[in-house]
C-alpha positions as CSV (number, residue, x, y, z in Angstrom):
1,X,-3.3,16.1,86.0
2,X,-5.2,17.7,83.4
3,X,-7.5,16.1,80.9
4,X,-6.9,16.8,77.8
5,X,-10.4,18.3,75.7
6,X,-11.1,16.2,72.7
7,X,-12.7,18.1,70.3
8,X,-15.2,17.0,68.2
9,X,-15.2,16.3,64.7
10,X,-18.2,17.8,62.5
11,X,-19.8,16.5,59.7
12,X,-17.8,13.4,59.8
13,X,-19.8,10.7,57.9
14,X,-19.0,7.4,56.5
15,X,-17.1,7.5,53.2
16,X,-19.7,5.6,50.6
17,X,-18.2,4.3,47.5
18,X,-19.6,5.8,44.6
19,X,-21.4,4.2,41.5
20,X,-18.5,4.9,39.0
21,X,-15.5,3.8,41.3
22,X,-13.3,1.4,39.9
23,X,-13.4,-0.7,42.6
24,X,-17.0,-2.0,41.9
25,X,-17.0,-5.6,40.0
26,X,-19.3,-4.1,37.6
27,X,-17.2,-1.0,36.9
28,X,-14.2,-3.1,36.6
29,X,-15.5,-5.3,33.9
30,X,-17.0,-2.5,31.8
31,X,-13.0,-1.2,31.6
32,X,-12.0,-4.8,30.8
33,X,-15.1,-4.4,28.1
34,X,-13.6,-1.2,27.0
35,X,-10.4,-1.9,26.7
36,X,-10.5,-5.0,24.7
37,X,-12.9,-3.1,21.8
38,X,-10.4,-0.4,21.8
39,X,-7.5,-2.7,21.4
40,X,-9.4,-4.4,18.8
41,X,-10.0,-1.2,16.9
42,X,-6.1,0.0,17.3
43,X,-5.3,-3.0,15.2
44,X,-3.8,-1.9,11.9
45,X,-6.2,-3.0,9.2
46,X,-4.4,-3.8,5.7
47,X,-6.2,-3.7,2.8
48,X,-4.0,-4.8,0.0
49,X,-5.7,-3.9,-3.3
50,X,-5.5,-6.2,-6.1
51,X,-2.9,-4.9,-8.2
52,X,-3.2,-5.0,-12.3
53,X,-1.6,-7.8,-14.0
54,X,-0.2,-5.2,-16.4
55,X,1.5,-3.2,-13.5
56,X,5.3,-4.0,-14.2
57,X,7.1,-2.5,-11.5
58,X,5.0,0.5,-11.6
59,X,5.3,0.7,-15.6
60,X,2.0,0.4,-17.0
61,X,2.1,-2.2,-20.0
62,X,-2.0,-1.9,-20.6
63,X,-0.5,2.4,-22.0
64,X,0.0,1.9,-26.1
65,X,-0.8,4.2,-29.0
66,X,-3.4,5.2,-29.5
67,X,-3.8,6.7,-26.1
68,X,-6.7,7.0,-24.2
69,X,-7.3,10.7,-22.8
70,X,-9.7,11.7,-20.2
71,X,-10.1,15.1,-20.6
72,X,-11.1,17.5,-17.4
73,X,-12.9,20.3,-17.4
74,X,-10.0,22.3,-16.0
75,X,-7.9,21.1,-18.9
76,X,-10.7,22.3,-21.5
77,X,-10.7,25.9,-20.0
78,X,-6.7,26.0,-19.8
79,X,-6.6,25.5,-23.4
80,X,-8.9,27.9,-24.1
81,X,-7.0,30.3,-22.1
82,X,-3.8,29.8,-23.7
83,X,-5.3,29.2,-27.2
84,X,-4.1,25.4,-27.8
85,X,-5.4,23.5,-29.9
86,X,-6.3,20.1,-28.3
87,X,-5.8,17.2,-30.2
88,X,-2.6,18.8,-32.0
89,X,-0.8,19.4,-28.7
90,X,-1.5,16.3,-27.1
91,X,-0.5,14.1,-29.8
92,X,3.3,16.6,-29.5
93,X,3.1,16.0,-25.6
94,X,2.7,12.2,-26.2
95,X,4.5,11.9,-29.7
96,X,1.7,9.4,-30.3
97,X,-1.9,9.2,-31.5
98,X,-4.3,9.8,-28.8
99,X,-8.1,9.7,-28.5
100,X,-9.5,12.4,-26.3
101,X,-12.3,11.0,-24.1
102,X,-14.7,12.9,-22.3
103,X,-17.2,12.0,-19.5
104,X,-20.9,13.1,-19.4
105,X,-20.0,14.2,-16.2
106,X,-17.3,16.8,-17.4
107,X,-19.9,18.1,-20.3
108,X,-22.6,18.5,-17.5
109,X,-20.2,20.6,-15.2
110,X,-18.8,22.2,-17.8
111,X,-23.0,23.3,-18.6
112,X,-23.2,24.2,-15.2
113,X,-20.7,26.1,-15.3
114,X,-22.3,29.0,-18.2
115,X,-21.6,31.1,-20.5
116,X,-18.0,31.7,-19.4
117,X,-17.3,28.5,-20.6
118,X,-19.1,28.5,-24.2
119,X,-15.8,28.2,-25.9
120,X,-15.0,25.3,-23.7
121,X,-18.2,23.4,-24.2
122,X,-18.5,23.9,-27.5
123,X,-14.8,22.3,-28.2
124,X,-15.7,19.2,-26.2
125,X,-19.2,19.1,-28.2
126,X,-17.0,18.7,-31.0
127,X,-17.4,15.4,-32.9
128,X,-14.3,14.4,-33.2
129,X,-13.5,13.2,-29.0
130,X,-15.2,10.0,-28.1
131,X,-18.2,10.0,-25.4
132,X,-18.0,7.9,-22.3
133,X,-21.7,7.6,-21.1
134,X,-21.4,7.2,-16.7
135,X,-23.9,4.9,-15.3
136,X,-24.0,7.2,-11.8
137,X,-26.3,10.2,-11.5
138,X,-25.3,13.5,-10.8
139,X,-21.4,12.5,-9.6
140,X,-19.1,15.5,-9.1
141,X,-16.7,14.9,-12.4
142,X,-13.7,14.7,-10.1
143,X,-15.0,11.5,-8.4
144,X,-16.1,10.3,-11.6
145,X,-13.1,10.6,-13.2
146,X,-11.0,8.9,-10.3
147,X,-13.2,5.7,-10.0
148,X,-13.1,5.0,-13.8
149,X,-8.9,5.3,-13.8
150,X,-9.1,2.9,-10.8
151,X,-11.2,-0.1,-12.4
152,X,-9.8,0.6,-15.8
153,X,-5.8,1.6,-16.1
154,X,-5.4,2.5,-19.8
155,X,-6.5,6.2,-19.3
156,X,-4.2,9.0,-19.1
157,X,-5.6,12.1,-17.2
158,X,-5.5,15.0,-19.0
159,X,-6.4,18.3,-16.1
160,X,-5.3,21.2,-14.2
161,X,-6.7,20.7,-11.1
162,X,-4.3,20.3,-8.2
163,X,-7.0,18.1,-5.8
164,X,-7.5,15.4,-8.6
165,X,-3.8,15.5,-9.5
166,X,-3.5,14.4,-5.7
167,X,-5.8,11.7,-5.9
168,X,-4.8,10.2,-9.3
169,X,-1.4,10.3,-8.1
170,X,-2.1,7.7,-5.3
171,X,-3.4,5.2,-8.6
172,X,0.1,3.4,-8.9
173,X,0.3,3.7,-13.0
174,X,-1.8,6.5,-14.2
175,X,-0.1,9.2,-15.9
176,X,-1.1,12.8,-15.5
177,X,-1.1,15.4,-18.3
178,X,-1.7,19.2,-17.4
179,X,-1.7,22.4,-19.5
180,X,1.3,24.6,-18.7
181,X,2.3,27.8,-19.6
182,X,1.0,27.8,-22.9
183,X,2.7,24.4,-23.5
């Protein structure tokens, strides 16, 4: 009978378990670790805002004449581009009396803007719209405009600007108004 040859194995070595492997006490509580905080962190959050005492099913009661109008700069330089008057034409949207208000931030970025906008500037310089002084320093209007109709509902919105239309649209109960072919 024949032996049968055995042939030997090379490079066998022990297996070692690594530093990482999930097998490890250590490793195994730093996944428990891990997965708790993420669990924690895939909780939904709700944040409820308070909602205005004059919100009536979405109605705003706090709107009555004489209206409140926060004017944009896009809405300045639309009426200048279509030639409206601005007081006239808002008080036909709104069938109402209305007070035009503008921001120091709109009458800075509408400065900043030059002297493609000199017909624009000088219409809100007129003396007739009311002044709203911000207490923030060098605030993009936008932003400016957004946080005052979200402490304070009695503002309508008077722009062009598709962005802030968006984001005023998310305040439940501010109305928009926007310059539209030459309307």
């Amino acid at each position: 009978m024949s032996r049968v040859k055995k042939t030997r194995k090379f490079a066998a070595v022990k297996r070692v378990i690594g530093q990482r492997d999930s097998r490890l006490k250590k490793n195994r509580d730093k996944d428990a670790l891990e997965a708790k905080r993420k669990a924690k962190d895939d909780e939904l959050v709700r944040e409820i805002p308070q909602v205005s005492s004059s919100l009536f099913f979405k109605h705003n009661t706090a709107l009555v004449p004489p209206y409140s109008v926060l004017v944009d700069t896009n809405f300045l330089s639309h009426t200048v581009q279509h030639k409206l008057d601005l007081l006239p034409t808002m008080m036909d949207c709104l069938y109402a009396k209305c007070t035009p208000i503008i921001t120091s931030c709109v009458m800075a970025e509408l400065e900043k803007l030059g002297p493609r906008y000199r017909i624009a500037l000088r219409i809100a310089r007129d003396e007739r719209w009311e002044r709203l002084l911000c207490a923030h320093s060098g605030a993009y209007a936008d932003d400016c405009l957004v946080d005052r109709v979200q402490k304070h509902r009695i503002y309508i919105v008077a722009t062009n600007d598709r962005d802030l239309k968006r984001r005023i649209r998310k305040v439940p109960g501010v109305p928009i108004m926007s310059v539209a072919r030459g309307r």
